[in-house]
PDB file of N, CA, C and O in Angstrom, chain B, residues numbered from 101:
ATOM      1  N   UNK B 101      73.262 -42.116  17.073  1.00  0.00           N
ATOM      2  CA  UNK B 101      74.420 -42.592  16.357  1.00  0.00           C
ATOM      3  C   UNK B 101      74.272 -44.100  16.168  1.00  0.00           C
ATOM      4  O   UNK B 101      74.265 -44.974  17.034  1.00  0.00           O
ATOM      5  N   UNK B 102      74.131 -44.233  14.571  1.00  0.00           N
ATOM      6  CA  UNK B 102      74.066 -45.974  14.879  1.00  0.00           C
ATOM      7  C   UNK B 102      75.574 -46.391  14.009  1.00  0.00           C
ATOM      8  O   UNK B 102      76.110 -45.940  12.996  1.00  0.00           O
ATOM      9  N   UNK B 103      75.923 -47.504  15.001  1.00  0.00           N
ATOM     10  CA  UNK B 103      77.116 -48.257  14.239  1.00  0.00           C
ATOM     11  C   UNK B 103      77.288 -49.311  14.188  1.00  0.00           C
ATOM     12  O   UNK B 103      77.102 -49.956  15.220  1.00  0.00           O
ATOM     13  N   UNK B 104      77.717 -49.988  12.993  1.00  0.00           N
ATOM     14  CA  UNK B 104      77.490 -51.460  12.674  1.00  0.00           C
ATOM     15  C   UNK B 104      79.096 -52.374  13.664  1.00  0.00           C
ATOM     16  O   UNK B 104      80.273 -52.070  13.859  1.00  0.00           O
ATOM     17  N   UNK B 105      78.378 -53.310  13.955  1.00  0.00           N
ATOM     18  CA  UNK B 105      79.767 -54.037  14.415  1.00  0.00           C
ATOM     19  C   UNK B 105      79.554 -55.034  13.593  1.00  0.00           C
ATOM     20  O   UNK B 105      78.644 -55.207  12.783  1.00  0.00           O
ATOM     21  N   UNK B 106      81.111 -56.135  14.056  1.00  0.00           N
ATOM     22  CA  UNK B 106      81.143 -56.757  13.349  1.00  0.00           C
ATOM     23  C   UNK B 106      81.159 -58.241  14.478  1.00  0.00           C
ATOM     24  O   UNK B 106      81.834 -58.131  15.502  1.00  0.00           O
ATOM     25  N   UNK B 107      80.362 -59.640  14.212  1.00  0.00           N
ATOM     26  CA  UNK B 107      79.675 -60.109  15.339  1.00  0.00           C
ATOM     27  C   UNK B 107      81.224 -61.105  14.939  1.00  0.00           C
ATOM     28  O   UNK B 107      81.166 -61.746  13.890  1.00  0.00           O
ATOM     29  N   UNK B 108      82.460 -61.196  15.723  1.00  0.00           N
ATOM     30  CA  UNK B 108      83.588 -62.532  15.640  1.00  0.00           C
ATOM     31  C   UNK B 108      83.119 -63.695  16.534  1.00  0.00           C
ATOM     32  O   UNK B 108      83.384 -64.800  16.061  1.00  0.00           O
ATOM     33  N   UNK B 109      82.531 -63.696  17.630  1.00  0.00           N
ATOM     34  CA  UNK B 109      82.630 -65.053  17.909  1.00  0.00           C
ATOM     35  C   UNK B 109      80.969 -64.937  18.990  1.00  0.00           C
ATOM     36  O   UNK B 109      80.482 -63.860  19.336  1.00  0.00           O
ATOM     37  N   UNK B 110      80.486 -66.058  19.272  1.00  0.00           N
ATOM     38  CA  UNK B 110      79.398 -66.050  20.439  1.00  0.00           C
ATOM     39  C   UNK B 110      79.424 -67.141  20.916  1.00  0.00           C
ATOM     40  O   UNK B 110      80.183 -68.047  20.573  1.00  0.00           O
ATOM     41  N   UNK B 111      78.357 -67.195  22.012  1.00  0.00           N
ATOM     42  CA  UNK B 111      78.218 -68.301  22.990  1.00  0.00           C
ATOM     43  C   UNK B 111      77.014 -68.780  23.351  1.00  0.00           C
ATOM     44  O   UNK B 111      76.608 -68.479  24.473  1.00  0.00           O
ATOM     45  N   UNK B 112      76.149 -69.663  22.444  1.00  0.00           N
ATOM     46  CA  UNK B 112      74.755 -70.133  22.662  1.00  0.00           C
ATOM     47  C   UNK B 112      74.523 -70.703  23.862  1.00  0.00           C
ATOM     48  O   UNK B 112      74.933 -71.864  23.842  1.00  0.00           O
ATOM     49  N   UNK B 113      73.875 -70.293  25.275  1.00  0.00           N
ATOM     50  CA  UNK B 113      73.544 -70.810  26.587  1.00  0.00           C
ATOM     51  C   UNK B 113      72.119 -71.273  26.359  1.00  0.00           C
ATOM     52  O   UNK B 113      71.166 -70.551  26.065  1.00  0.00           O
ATOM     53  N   UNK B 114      72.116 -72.388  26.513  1.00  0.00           N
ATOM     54  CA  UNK B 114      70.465 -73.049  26.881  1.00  0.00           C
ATOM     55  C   UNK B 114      70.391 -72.941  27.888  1.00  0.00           C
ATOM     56  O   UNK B 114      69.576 -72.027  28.007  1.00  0.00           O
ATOM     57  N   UNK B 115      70.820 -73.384  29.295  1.00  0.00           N
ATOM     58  CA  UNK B 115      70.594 -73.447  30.777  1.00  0.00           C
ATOM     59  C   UNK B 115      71.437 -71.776  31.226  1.00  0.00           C
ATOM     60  O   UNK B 115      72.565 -71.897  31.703  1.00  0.00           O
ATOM     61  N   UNK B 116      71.012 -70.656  31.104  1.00  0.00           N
ATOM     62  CA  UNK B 116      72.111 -69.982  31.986  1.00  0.00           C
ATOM     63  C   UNK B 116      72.180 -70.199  33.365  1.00  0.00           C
ATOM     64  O   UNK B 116      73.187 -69.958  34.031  1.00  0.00           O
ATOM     65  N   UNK B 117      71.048 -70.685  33.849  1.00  0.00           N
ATOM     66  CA  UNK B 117      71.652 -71.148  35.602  1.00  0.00           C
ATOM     67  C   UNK B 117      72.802 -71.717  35.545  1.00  0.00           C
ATOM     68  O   UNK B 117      73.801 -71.142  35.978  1.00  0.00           O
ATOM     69  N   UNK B 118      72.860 -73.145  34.910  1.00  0.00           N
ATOM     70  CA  UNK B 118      74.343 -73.823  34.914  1.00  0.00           C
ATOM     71  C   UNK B 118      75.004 -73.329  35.015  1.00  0.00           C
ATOM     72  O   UNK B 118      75.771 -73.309  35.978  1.00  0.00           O
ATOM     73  N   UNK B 119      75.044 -72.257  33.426  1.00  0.00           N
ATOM     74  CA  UNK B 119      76.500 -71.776  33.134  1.00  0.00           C
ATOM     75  C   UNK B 119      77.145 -70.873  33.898  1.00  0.00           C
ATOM     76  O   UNK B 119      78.340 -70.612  33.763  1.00  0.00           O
ATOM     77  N   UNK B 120      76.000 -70.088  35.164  1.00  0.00           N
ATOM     78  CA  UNK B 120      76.467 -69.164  35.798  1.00  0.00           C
ATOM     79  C   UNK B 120      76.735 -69.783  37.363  1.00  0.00           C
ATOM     80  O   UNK B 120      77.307 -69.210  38.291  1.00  0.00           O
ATOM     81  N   UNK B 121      76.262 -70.849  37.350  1.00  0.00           N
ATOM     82  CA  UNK B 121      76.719 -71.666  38.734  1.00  0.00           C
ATOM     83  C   UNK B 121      78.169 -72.367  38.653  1.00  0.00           C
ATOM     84  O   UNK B 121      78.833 -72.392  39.689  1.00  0.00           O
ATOM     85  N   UNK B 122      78.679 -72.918  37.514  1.00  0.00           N
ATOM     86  CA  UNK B 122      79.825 -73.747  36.882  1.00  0.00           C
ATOM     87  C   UNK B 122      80.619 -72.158  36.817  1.00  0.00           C
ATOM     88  O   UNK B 122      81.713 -72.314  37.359  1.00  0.00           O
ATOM     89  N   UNK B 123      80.453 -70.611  36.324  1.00  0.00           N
ATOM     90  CA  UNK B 123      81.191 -69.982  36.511  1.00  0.00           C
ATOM     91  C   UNK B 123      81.489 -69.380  38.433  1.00  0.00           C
ATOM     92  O   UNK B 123      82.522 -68.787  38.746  1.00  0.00           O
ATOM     93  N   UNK B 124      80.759 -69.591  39.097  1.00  0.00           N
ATOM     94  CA  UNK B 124      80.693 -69.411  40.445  1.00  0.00           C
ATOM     95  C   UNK B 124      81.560 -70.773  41.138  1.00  0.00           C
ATOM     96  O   UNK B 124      82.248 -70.801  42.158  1.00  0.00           O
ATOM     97  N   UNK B 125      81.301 -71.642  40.362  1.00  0.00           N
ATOM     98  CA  UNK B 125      82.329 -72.955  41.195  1.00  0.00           C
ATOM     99  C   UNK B 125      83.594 -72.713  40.747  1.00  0.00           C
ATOM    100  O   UNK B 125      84.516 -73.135  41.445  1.00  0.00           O
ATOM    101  N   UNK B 126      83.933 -71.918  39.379  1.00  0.00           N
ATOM    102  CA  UNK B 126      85.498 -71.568  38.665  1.00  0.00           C
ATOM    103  C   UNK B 126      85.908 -70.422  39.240  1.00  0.00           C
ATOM    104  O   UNK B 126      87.007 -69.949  38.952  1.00  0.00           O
ATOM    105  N   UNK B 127      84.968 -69.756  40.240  1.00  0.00           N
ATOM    106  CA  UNK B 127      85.810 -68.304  40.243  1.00  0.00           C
ATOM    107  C   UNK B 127      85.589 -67.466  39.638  1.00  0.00           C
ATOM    108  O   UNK B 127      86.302 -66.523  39.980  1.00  0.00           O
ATOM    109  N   UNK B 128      84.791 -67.165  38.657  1.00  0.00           N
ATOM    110  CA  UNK B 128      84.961 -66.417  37.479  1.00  0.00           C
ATOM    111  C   UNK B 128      83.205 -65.356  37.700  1.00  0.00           C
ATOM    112  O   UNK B 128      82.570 -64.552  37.018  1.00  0.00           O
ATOM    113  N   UNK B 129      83.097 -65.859  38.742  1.00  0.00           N
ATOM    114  CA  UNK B 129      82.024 -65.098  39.347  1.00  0.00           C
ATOM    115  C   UNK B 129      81.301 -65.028  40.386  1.00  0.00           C
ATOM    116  O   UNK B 129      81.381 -66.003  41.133  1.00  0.00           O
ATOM    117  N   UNK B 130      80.515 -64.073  40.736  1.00  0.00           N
ATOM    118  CA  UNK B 130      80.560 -64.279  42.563  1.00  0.00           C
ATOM    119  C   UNK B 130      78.515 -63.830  42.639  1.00  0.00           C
ATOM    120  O   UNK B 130      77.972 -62.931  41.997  1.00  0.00           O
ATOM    121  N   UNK B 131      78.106 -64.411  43.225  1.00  0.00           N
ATOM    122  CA  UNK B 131      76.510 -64.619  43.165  1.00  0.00           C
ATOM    123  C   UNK B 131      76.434 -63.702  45.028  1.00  0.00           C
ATOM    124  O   UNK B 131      76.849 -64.247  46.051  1.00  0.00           O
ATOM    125  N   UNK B 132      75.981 -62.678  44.990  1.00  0.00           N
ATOM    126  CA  UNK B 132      75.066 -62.253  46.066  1.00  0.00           C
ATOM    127  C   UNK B 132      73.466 -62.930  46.708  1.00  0.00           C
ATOM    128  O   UNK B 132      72.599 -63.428  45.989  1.00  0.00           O
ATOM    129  N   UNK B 133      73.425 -62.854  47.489  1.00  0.00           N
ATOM    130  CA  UNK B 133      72.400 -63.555  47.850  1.00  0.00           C
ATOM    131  C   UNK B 133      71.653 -62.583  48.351  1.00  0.00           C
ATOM    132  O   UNK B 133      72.157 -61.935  49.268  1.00  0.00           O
ATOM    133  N   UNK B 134      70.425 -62.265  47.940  1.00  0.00           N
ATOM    134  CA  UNK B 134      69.274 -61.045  48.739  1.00  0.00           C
ATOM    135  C   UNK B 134      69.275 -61.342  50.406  1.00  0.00           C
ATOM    136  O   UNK B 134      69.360 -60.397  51.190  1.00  0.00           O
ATOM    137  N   UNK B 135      69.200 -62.361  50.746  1.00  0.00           N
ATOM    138  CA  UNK B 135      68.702 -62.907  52.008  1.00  0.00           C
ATOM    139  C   UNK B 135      70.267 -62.050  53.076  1.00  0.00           C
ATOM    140  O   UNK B 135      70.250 -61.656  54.242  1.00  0.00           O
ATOM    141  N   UNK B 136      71.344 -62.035  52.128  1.00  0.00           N
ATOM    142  CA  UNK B 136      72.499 -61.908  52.880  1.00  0.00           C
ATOM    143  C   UNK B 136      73.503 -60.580  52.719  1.00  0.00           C
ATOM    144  O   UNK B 136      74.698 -60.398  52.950  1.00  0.00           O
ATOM    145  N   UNK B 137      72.179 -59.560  52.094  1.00  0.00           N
ATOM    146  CA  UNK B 137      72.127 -57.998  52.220  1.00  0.00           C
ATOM    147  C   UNK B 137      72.246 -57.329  53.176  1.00  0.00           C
ATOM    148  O   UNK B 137      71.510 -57.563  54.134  1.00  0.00           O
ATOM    149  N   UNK B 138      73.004 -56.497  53.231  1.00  0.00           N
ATOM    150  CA  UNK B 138      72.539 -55.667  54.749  1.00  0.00           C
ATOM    151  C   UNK B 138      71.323 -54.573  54.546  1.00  0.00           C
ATOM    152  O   UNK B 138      70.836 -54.560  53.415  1.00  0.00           O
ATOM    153  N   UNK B 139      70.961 -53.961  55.188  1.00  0.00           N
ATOM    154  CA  UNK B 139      69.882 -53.170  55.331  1.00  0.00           C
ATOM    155  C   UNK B 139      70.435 -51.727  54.245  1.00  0.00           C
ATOM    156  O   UNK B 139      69.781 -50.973  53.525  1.00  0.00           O
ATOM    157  N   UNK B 140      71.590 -51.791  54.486  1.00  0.00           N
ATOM    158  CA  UNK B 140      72.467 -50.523  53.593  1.00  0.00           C
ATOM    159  C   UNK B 140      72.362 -50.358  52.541  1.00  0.00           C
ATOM    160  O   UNK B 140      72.147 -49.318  51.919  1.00  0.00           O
ATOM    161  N   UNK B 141      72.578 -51.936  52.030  1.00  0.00           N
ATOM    162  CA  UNK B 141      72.480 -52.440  50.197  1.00  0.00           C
ATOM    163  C   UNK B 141      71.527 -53.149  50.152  1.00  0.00           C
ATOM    164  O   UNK B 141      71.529 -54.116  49.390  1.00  0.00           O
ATOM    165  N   UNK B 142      70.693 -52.928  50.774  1.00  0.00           N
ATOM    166  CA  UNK B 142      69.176 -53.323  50.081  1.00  0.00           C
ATOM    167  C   UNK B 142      69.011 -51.828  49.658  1.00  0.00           C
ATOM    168  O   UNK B 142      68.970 -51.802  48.428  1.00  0.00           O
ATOM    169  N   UNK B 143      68.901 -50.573  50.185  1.00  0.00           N
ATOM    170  CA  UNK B 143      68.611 -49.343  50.484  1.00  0.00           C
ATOM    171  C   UNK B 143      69.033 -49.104  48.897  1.00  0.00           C
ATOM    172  O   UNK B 143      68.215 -48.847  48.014  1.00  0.00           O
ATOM    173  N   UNK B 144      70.580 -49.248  48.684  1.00  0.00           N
ATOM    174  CA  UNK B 144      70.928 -48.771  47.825  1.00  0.00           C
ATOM    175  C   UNK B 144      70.595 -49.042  46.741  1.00  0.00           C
ATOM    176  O   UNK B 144      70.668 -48.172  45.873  1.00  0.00           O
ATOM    177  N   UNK B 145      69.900 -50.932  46.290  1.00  0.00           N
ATOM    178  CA  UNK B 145      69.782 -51.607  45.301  1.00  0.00           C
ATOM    179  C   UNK B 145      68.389 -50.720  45.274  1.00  0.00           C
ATOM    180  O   UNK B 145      68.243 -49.801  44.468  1.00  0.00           O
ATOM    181  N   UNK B 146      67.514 -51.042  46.111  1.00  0.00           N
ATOM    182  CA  UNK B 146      66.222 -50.129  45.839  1.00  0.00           C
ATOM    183  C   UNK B 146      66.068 -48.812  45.611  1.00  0.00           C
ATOM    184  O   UNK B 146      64.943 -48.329  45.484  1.00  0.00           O
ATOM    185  N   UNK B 147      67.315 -47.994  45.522  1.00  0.00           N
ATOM    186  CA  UNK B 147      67.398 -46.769  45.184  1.00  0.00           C
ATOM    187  C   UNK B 147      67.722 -46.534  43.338  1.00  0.00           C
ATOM    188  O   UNK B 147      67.346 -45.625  42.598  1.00  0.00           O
ATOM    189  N   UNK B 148      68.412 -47.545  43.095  1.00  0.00           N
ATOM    190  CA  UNK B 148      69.008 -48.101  41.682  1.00  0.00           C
ATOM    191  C   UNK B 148      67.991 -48.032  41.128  1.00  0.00           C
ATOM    192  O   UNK B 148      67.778 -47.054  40.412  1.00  0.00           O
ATOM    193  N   UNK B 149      66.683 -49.408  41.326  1.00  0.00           N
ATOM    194  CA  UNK B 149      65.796 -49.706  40.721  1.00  0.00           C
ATOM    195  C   UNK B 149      64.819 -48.757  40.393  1.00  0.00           C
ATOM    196  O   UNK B 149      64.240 -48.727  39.307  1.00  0.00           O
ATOM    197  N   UNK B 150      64.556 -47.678  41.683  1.00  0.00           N
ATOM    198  CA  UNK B 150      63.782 -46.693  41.453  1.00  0.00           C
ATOM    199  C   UNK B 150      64.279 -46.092  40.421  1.00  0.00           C
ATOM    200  O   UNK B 150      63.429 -45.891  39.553  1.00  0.00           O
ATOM    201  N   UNK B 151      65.248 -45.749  40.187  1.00  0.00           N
ATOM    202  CA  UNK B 151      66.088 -44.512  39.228  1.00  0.00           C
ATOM    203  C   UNK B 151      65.752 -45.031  38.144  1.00  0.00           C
ATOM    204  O   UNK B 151      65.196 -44.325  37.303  1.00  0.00           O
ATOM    205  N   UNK B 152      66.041 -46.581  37.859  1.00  0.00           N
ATOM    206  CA  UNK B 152      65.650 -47.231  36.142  1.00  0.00           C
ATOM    207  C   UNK B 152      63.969 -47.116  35.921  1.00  0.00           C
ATOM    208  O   UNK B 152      63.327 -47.154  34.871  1.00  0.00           O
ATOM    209  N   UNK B 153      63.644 -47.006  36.912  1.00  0.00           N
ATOM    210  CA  UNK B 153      62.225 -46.963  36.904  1.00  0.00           C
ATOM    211  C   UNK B 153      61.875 -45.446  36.220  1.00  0.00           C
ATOM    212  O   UNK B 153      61.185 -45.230  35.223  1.00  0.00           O
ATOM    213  N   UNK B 154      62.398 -44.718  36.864  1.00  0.00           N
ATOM    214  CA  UNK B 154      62.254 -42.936  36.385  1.00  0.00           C
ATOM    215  C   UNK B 154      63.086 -42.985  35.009  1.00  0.00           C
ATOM    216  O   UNK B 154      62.794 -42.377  33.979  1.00  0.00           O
ATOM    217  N   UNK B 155      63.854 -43.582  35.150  1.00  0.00           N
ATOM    218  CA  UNK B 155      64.594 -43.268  33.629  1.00  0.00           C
ATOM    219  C   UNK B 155      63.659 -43.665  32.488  1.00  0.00           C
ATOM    220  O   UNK B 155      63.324 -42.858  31.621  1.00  0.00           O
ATOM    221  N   UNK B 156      63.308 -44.748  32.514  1.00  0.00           N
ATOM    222  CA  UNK B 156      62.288 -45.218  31.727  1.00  0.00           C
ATOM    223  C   UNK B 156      61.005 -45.206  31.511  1.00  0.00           C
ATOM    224  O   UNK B 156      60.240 -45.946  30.894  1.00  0.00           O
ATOM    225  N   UNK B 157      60.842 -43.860  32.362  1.00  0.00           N
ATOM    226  CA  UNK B 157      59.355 -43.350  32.482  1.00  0.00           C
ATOM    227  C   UNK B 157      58.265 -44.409  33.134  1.00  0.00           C
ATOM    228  O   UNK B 157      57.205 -43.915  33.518  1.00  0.00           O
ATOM    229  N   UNK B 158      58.498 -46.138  33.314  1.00  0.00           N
ATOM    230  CA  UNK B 158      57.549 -46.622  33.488  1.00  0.00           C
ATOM    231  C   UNK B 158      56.219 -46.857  34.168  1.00  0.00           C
ATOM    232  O   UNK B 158      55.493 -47.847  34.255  1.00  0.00           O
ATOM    233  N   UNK B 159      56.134 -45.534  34.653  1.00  0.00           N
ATOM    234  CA  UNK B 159      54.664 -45.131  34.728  1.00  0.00           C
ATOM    235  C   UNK B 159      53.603 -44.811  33.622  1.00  0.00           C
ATOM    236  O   UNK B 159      52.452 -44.379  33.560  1.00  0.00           O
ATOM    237  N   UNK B 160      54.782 -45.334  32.620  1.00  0.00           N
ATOM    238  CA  UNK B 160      53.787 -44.962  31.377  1.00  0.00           C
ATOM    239  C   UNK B 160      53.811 -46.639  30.558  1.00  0.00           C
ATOM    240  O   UNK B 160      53.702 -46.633  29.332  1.00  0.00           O
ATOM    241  N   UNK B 161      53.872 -47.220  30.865  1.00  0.00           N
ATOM    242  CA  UNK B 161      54.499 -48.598  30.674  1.00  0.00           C
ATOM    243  C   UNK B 161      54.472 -49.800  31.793  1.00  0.00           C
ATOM    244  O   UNK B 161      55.293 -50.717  31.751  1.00  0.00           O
ATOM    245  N   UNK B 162      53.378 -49.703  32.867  1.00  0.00           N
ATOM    246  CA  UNK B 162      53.305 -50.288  34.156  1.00  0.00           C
ATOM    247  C   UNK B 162      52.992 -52.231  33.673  1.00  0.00           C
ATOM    248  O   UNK B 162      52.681 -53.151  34.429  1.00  0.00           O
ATOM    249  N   UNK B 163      53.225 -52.254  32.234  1.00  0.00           N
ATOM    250  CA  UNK B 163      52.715 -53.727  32.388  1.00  0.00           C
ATOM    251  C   UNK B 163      53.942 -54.305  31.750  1.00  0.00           C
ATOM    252  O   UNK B 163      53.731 -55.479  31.443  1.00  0.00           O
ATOM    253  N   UNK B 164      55.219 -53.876  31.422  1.00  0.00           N
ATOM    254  CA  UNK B 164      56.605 -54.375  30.852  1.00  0.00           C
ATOM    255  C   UNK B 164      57.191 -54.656  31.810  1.00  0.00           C
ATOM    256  O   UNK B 164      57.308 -54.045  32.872  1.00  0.00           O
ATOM    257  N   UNK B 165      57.790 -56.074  31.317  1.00  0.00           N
ATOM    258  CA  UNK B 165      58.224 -57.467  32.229  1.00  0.00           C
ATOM    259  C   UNK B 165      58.761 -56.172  33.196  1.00  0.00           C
ATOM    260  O   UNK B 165      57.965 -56.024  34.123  1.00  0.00           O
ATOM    261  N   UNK B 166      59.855 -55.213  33.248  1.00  0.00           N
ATOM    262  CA  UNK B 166      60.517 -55.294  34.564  1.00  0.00           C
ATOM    263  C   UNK B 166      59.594 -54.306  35.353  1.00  0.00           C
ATOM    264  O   UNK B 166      60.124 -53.857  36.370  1.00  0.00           O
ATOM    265  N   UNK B 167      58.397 -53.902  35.107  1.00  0.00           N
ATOM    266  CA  UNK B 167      57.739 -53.193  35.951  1.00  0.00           C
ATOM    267  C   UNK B 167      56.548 -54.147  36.879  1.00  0.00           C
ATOM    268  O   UNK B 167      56.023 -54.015  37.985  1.00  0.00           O
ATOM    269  N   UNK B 168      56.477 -54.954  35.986  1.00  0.00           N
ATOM    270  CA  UNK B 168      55.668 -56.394  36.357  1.00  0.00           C
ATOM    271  C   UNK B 168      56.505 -56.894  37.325  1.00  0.00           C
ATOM    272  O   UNK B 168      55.874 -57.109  38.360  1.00  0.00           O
ATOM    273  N   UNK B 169      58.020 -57.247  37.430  1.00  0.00           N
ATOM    274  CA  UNK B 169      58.706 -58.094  37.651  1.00  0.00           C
ATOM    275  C   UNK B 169      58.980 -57.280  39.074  1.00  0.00           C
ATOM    276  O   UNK B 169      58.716 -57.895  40.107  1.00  0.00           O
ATOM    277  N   UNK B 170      59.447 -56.060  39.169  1.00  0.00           N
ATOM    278  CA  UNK B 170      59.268 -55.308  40.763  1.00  0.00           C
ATOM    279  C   UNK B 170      58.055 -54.772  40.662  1.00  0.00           C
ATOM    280  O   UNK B 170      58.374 -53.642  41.032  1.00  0.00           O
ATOM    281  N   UNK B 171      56.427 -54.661  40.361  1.00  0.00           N
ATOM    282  CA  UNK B 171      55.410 -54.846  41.295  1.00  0.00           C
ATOM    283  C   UNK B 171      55.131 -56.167  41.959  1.00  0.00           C
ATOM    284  O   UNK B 171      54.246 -56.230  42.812  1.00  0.00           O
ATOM    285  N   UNK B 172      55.888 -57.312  41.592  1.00  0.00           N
ATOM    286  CA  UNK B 172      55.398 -58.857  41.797  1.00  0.00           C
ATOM    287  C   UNK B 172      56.102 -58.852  42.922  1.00  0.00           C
ATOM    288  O   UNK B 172      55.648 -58.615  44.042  1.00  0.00           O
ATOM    289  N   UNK B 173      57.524 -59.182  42.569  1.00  0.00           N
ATOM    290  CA  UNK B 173      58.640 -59.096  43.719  1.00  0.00           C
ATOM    291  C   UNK B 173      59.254 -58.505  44.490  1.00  0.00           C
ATOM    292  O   UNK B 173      59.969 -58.950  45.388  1.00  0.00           O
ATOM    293  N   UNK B 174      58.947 -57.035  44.102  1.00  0.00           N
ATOM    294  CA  UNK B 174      58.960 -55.672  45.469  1.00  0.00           C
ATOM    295  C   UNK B 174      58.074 -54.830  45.214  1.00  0.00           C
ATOM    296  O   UNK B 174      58.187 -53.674  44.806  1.00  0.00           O
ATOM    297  N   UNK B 175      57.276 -55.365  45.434  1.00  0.00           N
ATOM    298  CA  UNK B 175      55.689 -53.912  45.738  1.00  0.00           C
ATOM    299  C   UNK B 175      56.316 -52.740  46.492  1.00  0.00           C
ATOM    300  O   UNK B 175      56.040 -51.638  46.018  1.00  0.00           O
ATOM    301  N   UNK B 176      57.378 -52.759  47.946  1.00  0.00           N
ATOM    302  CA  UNK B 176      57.637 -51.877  48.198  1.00  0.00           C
ATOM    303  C   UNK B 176      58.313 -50.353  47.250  1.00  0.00           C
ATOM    304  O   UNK B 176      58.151 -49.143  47.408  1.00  0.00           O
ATOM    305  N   UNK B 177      59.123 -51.205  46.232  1.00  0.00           N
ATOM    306  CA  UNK B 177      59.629 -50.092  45.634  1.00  0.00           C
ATOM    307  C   UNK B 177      58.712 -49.857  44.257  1.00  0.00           C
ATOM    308  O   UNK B 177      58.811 -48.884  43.510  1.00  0.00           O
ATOM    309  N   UNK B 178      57.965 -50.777  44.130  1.00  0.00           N
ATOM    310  CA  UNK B 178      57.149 -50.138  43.398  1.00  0.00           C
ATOM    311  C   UNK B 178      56.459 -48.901  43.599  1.00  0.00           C
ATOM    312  O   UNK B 178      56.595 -47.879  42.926  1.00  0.00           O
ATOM    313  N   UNK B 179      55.664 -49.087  44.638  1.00  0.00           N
ATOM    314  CA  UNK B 179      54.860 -48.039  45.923  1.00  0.00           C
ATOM    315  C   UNK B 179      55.998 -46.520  45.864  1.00  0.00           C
ATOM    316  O   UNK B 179      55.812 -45.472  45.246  1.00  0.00           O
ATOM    317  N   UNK B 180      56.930 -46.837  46.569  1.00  0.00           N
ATOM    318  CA  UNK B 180      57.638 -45.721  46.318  1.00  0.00           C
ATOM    319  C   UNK B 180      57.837 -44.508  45.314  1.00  0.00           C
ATOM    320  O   UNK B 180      57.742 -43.293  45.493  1.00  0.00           O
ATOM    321  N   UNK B 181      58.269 -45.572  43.746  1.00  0.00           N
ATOM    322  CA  UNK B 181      58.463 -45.252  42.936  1.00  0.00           C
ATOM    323  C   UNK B 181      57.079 -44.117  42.453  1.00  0.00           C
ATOM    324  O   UNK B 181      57.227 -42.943  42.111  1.00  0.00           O
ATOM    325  N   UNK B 182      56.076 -44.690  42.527  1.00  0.00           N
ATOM    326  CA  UNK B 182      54.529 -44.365  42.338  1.00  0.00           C
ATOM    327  C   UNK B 182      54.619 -43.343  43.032  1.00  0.00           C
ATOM    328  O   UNK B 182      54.497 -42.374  42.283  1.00  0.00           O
ATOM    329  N   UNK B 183      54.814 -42.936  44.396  1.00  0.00           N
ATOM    330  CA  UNK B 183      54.808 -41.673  45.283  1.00  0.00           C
ATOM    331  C   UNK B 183      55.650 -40.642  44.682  1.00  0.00           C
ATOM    332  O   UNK B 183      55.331 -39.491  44.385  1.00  0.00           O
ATOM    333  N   UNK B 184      56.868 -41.281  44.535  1.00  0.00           N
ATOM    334  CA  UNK B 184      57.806 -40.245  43.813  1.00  0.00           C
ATOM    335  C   UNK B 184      57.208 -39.180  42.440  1.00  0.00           C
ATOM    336  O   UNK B 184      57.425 -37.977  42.294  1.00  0.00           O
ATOM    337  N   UNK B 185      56.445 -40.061  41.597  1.00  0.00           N
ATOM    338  CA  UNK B 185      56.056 -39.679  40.628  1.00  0.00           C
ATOM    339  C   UNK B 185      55.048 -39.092  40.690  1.00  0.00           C
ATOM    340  O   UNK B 185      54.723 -38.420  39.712  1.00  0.00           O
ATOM    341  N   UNK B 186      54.176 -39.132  41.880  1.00  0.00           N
ATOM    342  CA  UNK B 186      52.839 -38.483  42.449  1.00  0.00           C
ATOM    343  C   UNK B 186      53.128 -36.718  42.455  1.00  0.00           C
ATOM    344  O   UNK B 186      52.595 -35.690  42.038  1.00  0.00           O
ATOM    345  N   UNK B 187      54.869 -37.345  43.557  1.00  0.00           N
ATOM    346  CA  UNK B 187      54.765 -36.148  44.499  1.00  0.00           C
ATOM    347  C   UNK B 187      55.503 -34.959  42.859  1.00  0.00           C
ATOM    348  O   UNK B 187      55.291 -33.749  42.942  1.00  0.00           O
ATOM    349  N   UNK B 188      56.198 -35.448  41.721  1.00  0.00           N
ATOM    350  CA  UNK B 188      56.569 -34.632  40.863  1.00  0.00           C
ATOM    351  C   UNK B 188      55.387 -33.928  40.459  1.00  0.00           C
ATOM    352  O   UNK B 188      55.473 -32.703  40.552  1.00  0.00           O
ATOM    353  N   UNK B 189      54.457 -34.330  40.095  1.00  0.00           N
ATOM    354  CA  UNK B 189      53.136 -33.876  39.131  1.00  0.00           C
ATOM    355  C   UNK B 189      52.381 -32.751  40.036  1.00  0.00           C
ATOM    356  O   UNK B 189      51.776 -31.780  39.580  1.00  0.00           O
ATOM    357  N   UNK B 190      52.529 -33.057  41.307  1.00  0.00           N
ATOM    358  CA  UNK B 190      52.015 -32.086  42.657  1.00  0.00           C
ATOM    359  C   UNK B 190      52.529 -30.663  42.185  1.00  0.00           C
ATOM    360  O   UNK B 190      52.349 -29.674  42.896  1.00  0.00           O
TER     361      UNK B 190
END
């Protein structure tokens, strides 16, 4: 289904760090910190990622930024993900 919108207003960000640190000093947003995860919601975030991972087949696609981006910065769930997809084809 494609549908046209109609574009009323936008917001050109050059720095989004700023703009999302200046919304964290207003309130208007709240920044998690990995370091200050519990073991629970790491579990769960790495359960997430796996799933976008399967959704998007990217075992067929292992060199697009976000498959690049968790083999770089979590090999673990990369690894996983890879087993998972092993153990389907079994």
């Amino acid at each position: 289904m494609n549908k046209e919108w109609e574009v009323s207003e936008f917001l050109r960000v050059e720095n989004a760090y700023a703009l999302f640190m200046e919304y964290v000093k207003q309130g208007k947003m709240k920044v998690g910190r990995f370091e200050d995860k519990s073991e629970k919601q790491l579990d769960w975030w790495y359960a997430c990622c796996i799933e976008y991972l399967k959704e998007k087949h990217m075992i067929e696609t292992p060199d697009c930024s976000y498959a690049s981006f968790i083999k770089s910065k979590l090999p673990g769930v990369w690894e996983r993900y890879i087993a998972e997809c092993n153990l389907r084809r079994e």
